[in-house]
PAZAPA-4460 file (N, C-alpha, C; in steps of 0.05 Angstrom, whole numbers, plus 32768, in hexadecimal, padded with zeros to 4 digits):
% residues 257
    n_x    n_y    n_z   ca_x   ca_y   ca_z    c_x    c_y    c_z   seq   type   mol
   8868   876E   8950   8859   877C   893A   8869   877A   8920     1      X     A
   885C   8772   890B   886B   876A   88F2   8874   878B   88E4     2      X     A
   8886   8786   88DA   8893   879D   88CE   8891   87AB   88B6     3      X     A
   8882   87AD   889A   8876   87BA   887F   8889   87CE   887D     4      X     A
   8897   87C9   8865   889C   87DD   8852   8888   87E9   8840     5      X     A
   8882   8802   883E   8870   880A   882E   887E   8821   880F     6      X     A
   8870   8819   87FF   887E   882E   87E5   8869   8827   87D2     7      X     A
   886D   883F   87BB   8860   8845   87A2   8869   8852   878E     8      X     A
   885B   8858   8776   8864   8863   8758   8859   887F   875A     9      X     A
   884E   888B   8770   883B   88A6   876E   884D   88B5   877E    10      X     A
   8866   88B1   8792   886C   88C2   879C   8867   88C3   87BF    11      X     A
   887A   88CD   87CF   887B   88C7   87E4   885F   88DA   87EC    12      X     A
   8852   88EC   87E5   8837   88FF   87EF   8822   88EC   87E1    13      X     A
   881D   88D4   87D5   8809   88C9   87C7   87F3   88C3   87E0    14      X     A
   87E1   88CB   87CF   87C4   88BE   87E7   87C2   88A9   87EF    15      X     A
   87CD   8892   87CE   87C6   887A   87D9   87D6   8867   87EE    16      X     A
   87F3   8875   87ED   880B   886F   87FC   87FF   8873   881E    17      X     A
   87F2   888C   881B   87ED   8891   883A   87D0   887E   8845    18      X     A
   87BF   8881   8837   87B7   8872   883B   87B5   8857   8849    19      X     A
   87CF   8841   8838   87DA   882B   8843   87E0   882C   8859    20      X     A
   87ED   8841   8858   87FA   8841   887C   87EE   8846   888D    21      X     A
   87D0   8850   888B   87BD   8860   889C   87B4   8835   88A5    22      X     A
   87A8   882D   888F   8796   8816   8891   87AC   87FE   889F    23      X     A
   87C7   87FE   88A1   87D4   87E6   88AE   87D7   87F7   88C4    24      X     A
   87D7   8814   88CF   87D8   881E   88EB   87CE   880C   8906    25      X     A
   87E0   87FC   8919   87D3   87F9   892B   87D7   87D0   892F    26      X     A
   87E8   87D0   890E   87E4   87AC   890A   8802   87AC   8904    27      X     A
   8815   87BE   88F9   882B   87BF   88F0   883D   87DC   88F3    28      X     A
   885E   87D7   88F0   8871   87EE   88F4   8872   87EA   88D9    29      X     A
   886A   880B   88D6   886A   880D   88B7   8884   8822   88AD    30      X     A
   8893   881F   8899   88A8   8825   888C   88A1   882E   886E    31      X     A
   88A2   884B   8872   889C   8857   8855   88B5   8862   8840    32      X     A
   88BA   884D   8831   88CA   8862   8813   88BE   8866   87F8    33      X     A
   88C7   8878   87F5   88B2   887E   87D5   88BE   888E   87C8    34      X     A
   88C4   8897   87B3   88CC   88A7   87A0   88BD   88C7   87A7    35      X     A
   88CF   88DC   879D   88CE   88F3   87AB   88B2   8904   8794    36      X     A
   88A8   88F1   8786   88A2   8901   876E   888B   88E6   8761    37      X     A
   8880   88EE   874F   886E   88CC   8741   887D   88C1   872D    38      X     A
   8888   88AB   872F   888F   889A   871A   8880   8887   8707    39      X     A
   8865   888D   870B   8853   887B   86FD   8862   886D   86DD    40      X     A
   885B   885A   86DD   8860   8845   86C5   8883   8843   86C4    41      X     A
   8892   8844   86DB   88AD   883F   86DC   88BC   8822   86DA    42      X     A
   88A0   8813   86DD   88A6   87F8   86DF   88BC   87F4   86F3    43      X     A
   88CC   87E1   86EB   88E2   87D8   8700   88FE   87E9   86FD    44      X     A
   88F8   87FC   86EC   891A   8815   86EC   891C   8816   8706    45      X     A
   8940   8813   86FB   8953   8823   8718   895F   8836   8708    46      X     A
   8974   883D   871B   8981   8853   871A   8999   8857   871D    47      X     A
   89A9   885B   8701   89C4   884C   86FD   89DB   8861   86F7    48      X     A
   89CA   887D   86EC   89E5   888E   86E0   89E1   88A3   86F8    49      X     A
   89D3   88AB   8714   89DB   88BD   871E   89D1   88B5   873E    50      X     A
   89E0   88BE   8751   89D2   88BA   8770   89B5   88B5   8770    51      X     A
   89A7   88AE   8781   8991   88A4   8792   8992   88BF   87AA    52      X     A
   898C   88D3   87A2   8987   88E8   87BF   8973   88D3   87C9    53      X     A
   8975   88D8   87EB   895E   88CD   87FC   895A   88E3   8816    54      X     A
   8946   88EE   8813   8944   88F9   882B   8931   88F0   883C    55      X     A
   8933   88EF   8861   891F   88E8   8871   8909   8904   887E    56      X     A
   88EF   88F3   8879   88DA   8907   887B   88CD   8905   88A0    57      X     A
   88DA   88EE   88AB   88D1   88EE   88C5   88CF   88D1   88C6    58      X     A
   88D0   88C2   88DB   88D1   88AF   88F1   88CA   889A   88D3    59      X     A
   88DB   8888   88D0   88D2   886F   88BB   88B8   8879   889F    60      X     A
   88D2   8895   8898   88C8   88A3   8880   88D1   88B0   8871    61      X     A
   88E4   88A3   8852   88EF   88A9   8842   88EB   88B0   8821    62      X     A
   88F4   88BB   8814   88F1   88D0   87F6   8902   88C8   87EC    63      X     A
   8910   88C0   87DB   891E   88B1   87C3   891B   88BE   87AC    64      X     A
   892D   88D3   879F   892F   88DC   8787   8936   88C5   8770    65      X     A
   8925   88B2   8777   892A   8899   875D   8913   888F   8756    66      X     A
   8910   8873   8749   88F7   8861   8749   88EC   8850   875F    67      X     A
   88D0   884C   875C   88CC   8836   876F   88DD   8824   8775    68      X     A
   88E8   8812   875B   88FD   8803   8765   8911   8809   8779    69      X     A
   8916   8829   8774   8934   8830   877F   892E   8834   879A    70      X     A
   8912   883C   87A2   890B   883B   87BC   890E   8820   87C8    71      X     A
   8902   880D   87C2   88FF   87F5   87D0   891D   87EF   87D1    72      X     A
   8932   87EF   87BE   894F   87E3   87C5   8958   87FA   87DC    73      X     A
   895D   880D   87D2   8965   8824   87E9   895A   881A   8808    74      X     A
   8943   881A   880D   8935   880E   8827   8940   87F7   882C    75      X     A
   893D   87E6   8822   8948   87CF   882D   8969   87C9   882E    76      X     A
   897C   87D3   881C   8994   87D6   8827   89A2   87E9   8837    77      X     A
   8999   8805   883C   899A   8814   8846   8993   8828   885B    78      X     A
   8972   8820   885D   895D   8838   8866   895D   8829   8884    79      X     A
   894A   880E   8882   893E   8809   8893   8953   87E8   88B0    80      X     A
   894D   87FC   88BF   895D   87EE   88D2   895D   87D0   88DB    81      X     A
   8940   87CB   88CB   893D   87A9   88D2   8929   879E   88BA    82      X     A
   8933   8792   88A8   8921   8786   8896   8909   8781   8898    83      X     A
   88F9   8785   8883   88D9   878B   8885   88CF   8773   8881    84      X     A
   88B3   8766   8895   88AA   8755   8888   889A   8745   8877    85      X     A
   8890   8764   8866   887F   8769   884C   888F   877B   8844    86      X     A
   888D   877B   8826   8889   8793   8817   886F   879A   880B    87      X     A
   8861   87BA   8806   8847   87BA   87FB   8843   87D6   87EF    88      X     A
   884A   87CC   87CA   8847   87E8   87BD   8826   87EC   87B4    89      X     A
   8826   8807   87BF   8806   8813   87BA   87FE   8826   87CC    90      X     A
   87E2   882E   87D3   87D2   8826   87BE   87CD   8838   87A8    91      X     A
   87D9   8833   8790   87D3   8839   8776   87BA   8848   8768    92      X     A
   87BA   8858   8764   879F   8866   875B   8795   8860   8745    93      X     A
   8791   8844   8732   878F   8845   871B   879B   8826   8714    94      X     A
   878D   8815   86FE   8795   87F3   8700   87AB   87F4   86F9    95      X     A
   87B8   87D6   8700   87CE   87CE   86EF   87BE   87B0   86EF    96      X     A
   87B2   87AB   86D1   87AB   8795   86CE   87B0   8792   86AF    97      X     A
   87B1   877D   86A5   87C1   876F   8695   87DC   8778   8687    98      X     A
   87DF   878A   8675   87FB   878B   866B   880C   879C   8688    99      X     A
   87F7   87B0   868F   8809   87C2   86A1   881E   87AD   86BB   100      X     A
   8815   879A   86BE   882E   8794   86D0   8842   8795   86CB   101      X     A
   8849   8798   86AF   8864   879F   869A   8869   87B9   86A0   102      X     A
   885F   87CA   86A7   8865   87EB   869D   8861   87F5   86C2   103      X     A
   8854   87E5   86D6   8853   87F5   86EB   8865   87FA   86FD   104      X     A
   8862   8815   870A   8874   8818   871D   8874   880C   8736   105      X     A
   8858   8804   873F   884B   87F8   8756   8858   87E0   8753   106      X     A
   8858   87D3   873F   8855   87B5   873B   8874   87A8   873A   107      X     A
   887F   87C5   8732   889F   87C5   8729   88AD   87C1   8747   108      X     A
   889E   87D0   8758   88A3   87D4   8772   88A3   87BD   8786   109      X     A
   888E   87AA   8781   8886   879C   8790   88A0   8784   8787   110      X     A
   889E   877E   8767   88B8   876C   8760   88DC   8773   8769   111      X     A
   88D9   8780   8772   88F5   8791   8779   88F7   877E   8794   112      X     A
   88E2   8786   879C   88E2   8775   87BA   88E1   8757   87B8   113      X     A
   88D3   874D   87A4   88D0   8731   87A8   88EF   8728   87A1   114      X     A
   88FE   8734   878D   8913   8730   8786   892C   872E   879C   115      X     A
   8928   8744   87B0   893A   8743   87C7   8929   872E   87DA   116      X     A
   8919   8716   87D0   890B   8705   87EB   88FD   8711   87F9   117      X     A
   88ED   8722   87FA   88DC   872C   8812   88BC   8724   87FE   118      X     A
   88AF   8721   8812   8890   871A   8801   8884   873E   87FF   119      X     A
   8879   8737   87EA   886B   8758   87E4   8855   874E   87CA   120      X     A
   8843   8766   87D1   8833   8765   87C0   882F   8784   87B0   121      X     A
   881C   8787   879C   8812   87A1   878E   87FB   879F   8794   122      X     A
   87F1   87BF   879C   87D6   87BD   879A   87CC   87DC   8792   123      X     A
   87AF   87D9   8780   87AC   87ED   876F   878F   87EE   8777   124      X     A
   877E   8806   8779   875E   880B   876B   875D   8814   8754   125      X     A
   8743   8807   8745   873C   880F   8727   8729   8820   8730   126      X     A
   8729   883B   8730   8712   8849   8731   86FB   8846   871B   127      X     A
   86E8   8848   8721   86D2   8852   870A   86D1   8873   8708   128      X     A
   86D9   887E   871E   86DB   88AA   8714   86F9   88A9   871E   129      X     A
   86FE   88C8   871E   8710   88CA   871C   8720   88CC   8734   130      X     A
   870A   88CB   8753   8714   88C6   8766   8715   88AA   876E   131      X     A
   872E   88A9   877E   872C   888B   8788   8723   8891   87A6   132      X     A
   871A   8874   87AD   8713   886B   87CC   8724   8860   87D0   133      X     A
   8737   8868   87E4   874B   884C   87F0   8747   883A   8804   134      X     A
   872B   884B   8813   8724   8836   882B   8721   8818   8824   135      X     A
   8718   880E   880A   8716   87F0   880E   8727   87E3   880E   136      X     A
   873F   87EB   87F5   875B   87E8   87F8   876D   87E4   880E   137      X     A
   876B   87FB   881D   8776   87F8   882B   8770   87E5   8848   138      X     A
   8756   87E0   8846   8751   87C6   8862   875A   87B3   884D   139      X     A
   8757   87AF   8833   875C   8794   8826   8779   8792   882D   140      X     A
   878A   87A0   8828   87A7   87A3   8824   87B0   8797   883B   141      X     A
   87A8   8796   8856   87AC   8798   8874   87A0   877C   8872   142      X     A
   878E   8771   886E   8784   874B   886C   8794   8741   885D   143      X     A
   879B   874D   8848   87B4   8737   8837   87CF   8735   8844   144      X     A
   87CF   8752   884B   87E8   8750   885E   87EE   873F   8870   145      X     A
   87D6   8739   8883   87D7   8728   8896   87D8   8708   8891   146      X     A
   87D0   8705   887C   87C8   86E9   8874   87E7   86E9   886A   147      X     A
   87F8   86EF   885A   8811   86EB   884E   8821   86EC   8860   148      X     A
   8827   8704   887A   8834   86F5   888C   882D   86E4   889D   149      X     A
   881B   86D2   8899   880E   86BC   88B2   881B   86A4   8898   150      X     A
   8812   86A0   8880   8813   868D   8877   882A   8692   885D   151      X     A
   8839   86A6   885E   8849   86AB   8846   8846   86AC   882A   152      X     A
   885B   86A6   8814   8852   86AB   87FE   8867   869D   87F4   153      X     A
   8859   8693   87D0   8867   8683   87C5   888E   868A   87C0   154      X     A
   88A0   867C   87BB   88B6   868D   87BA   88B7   8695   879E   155      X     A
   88C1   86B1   879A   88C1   86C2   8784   889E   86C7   8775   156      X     A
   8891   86C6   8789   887C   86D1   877E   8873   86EA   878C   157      X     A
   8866   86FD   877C   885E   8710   8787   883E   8717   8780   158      X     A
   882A   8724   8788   880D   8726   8782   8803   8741   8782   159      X     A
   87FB   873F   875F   87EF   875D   875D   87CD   8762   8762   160      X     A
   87D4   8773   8770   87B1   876D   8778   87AA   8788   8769   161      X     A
   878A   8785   8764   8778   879F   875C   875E   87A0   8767   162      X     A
   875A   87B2   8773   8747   87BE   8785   872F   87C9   8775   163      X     A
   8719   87C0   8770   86FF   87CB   875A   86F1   87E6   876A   164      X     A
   86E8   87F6   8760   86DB   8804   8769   86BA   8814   875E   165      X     A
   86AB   8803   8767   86A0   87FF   8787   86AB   87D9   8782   166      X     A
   86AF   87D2   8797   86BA   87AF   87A1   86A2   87AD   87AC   167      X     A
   869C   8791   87A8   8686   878A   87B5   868C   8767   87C1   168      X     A
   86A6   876B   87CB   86A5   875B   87DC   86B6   873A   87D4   169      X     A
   86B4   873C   87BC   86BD   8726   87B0   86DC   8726   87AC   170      X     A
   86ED   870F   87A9   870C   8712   87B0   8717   86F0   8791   171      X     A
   8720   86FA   877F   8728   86E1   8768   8743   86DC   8762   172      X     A
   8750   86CD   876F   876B   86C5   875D   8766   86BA   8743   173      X     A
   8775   86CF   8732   8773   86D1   8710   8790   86CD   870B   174      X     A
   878C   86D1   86E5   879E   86CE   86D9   87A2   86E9   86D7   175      X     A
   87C4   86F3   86CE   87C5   870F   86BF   87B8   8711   86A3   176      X     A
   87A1   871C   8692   8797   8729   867A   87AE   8730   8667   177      X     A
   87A9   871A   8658   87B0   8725   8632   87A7   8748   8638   178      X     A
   87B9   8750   861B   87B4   876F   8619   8798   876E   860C   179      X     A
   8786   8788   8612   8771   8783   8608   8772   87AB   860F   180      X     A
   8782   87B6   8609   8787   87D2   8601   8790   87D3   85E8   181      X     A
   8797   87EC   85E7   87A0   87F9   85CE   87B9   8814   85CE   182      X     A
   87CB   8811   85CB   87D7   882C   85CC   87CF   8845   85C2   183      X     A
   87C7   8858   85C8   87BF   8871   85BA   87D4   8884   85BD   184      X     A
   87DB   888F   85A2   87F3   88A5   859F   87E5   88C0   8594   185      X     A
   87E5   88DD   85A9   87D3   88F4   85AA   87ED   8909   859E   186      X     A
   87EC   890E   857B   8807   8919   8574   87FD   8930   8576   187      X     A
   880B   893C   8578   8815   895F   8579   8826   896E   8576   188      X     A
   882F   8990   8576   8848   8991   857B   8844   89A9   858B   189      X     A
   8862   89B0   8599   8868   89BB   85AD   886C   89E1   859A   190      X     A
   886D   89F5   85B1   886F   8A09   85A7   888E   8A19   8599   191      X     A
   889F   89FB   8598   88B7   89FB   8582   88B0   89EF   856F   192      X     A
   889D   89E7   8569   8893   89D4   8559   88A1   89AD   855B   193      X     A
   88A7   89AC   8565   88AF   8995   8569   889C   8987   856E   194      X     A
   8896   8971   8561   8882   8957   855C   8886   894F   8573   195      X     A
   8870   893F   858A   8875   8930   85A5   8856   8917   85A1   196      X     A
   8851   8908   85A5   8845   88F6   85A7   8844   88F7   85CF   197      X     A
   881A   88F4   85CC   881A   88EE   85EB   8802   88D9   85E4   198      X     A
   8818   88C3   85FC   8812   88A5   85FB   87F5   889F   8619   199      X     A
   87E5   8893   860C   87D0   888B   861F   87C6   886F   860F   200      X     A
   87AB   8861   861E   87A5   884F   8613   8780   8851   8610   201      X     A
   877C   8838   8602   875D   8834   85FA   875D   881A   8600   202      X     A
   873A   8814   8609   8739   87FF   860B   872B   87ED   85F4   203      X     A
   8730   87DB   85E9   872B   87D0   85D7   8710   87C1   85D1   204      X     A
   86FF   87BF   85C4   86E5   87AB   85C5   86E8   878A   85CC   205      X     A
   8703   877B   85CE   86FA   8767   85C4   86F8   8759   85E6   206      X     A
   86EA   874C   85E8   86E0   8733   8600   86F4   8730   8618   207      X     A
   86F4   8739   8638   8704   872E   8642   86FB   8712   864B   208      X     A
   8719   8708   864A   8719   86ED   8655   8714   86E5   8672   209      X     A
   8707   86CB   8678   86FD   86C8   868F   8714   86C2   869B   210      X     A
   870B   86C1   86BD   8726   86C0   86CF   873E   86C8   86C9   211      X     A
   873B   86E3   86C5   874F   86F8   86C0   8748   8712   86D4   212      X     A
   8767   872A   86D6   875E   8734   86E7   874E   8750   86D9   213      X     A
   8743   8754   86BC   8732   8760   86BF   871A   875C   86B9   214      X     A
   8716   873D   86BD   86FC   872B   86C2   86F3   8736   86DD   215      X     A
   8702   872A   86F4   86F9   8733   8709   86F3   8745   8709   216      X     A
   8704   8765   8704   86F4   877A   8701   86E6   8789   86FC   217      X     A
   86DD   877C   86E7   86C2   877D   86D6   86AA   8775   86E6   218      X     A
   86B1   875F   86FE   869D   875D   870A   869D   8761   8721   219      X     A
   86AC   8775   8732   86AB   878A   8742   86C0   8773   8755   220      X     A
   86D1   8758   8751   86E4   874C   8768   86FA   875A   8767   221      X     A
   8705   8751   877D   8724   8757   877A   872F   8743   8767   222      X     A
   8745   8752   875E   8751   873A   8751   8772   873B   875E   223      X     A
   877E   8722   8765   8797   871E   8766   87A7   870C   8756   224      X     A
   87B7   8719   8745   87BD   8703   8735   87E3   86FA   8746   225      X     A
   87EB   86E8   8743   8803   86DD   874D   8817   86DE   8737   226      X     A
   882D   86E9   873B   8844   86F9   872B   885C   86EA   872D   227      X     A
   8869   86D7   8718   8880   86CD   8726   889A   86D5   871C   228      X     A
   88B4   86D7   8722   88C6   86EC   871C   88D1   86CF   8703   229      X     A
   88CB   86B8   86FD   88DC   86B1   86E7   88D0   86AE   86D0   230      X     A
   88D0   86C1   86BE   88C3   86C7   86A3   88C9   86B0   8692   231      X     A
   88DE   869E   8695   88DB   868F   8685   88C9   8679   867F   232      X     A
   88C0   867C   865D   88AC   866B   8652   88B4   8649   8647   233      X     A
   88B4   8636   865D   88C6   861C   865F   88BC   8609   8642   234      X     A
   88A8   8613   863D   889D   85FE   8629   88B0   8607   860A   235      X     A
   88AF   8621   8608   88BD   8630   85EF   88DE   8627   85F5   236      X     A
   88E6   8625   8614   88FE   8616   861A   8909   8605   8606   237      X     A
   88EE   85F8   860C   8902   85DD   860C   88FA   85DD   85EA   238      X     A
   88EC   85E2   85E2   88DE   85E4   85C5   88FC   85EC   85AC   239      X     A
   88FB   860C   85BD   8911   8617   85A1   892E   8609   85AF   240      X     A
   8936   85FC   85BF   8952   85F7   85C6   895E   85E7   85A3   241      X     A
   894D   85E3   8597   8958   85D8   8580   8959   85E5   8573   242      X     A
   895E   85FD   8572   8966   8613   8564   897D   8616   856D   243      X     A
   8993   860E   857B   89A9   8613   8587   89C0   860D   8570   244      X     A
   89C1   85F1   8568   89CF   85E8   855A   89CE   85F6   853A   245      X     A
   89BE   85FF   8532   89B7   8607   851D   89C3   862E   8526   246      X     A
   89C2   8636   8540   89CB   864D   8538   89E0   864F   8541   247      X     A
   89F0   8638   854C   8A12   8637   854E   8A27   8637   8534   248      X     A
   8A16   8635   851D   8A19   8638   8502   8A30   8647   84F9   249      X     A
   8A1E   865D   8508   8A25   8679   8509   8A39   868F   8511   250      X     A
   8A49   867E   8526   8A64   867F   852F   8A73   867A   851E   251      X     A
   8A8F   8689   851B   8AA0   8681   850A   8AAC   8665   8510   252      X     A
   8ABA   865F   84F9   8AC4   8644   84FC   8AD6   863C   850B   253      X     A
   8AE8   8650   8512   8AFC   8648   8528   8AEF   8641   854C   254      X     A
   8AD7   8658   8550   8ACB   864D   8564   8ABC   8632   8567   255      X     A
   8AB1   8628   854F   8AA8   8615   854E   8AB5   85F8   854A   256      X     A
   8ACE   85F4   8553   8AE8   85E0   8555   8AE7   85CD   856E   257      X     A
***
């Protein structure tokens, strides 16, 4: 029986967390760490100026006073007695599609893992109210699962998936979405009067782009887009390297001998 690490940005009591584990019951030994609290939009933070408390909540079930990230390293150097052979942060109550793979904790989570070599994915529902359904999710989560350990995954890639709600069945490997939000800043001040800004977003009028992942969910698919951990842009490479000589300039003259 294949082995799953399971974790998320909502907290070790999250619905969507339990959930997952309810829907691989029976196909996999499942291994839960998660942060003791919600770290939503933590992205890939660790945790550098104070301990990692970890406490165990019962049989391959741990709380991490850190970030998602700090869960997934903690687990795998520490927690779990035999390396997992997935990682799978979710399920997420809410998208991470286009800029948010930058800002998520889910997504932050899932790269933590790809980074230590283990295949992992993210996976999220977009509700339309304000409750989510995890049932589809979570049978979806459990087919991908199975398919990635039968046939694996690219090296250093990882796949964020988003779950539509209502799905109707359809499944699109996309691209990640240009921003097509807006930052909204809600000022105020506190009863010291101190000025505080609360940050949310809007969504913008202009056109999404096709085969993108909020193309697909605009038209009720899943979308999985493929995530690869080397950000570098090779064409701008090789492009500005002639800017090198021109900004060695800039060194004093004795280094430049």
């Amino acid at each position: 029986m294949p082995h799953i690490l399971i974790t998320n940005d909502d907290g070790i009591h999250g619905e969507g967390l339990h959930a997952l584990a309810a829907a691989l019951e029976g196909f996999a030994t499942v291994s839960m760490v998660a942060p003791n609290r919600e770290r939503s939009a933590s992205a890939q933070s660790i945790t550098l100026r104070q301990p990692i408390v970890c406490d165990q909540l019962g049989p391959r079930e741990w709380m991490v006073d850190g970030t998602p990230a700090d869960a997934v390293i903690v687990a795998l150097h520490k927690l779990l007695a035999e390396p997992p052979d997935l990682v799978i942060a979710g399920i997420n109550p809410g998208s991470n599609l286009g800029e948010n793979v930058y800002y998520s904790g889910t997504v932050g989570a899932a790269r933590e893992a790809t980074i230590h070599h283990f295949p992992s994915f993210a996976i999220s529902v977009v509700p339309r109210a304000k409750k989510c359904d995890y049932a589809n999710a979570g049978r979806f989560a459990r087919a991908l699962a199975e398919i990635i350990l039968a046939e694996g995954l690219p090296d250093q890639v990882l796949l964020n998936v988003n779950v539509p709600q209502p799905w109707r069945g359809r499944v699109r490997f996309v691209r990640q979405s240009k921003k097509i939000t807006r930052n909204q800043l809600q000022e105020g001040a506190d009863p010291r009067g101190r000025r505080y800004f609360w940050l949310h977003e809007q969504r913008n009028d202009r056109e999404i782009e096709a085969n993108t992942d909020y193309a697909a969910i605009h038209d009720h698919a899943i979308s999985i887009t493929p995530l690869h951990l080397d950000h570098t842009h090779a064409q701008s490479l090789n492009h500005l390297s002639r800017w090198a000589k021109k900004l060695e300039s800039a060194a004093p003259a004795h280094l430049r001998r």
